[in-house]
C-alpha positions as CSV (number, residue, x, y, z in Angstrom):
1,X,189.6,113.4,231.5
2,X,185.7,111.9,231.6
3,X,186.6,109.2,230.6
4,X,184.0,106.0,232.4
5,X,185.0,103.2,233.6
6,X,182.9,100.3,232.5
7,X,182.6,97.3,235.2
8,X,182.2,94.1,233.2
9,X,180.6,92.4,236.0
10,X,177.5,95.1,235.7
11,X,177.4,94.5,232.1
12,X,177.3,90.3,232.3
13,X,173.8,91.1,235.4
14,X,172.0,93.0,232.2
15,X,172.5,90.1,230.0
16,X,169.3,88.6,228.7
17,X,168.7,85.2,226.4
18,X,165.5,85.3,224.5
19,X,164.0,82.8,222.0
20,X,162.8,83.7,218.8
21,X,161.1,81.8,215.8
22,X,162.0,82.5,212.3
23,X,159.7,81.6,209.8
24,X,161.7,81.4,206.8
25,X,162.9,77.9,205.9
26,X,166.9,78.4,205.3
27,X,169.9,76.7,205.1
28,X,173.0,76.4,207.0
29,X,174.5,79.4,205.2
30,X,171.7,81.4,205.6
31,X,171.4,81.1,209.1
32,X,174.9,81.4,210.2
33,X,175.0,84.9,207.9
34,X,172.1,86.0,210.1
35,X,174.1,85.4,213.6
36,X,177.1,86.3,212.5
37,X,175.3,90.1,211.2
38,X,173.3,89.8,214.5
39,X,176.4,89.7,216.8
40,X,177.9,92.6,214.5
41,X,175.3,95.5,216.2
42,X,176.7,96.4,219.5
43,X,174.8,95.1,222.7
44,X,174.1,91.8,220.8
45,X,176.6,89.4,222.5
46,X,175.7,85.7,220.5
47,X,173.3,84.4,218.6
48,X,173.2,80.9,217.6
49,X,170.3,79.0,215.7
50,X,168.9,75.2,217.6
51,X,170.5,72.3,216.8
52,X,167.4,70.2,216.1
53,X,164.8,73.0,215.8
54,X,166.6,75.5,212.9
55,X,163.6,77.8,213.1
56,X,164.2,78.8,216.4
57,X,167.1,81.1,217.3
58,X,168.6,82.3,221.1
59,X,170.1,85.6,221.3
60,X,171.7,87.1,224.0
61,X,171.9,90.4,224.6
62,X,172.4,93.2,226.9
63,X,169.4,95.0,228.4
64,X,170.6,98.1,228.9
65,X,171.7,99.0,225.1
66,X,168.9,97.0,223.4
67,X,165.3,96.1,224.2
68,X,163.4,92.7,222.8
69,X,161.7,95.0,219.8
70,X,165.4,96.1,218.7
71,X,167.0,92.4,218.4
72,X,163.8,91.5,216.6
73,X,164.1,94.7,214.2
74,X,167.2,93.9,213.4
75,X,166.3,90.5,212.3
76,X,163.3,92.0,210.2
77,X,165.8,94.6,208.8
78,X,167.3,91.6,207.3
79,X,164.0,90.6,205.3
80,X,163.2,87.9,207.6
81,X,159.7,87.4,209.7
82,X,159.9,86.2,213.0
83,X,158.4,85.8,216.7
84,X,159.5,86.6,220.0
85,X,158.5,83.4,222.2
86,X,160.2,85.0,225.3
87,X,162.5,84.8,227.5
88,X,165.3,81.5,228.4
């Protein structure tokens, strides 16, 4: 048995938005491949890129599997340099 039940409604309270600036100037493309690998390491439930500022990215994930200094890693990892600015 041991299996654990997972209550989804926990999960969605531990959910945190953050902003973060990316310094690199990049193109559609490039900034769709960065969500789309962002929302491929578990915990990380969307990121999405402003619509008018393209330097500045949201990403929501959960607090309990990842902290701010991971989601930023991750998006260092992929030869980028960016901020936090803080929370939504």
């Amino acid at each position: 048995m041991g299996a654990v039940a997972l209550n989804i409604h926990s999960e969605q309270a531990h959910d945190i938005e953050i902003v973060m600036h990316v310094d690199e100037t990049m193109v559609e493309e490039q900034r769709n491949d960065l969500a789309r690998s962002l929302e491929d390491y578990p915990g990380i439930n969307s990121c999405v890129f402003c619509n008018k500022r393209f330097h500045l990215m949201l990403v929501n994930y959960n607090r309990n599997r990842l902290t701010s200094q991971d989601v930023l890693g991750k998006v260092m990892a992929q030869h980028y340099h960016a901020e936090l600015i803080g929370p939504v």
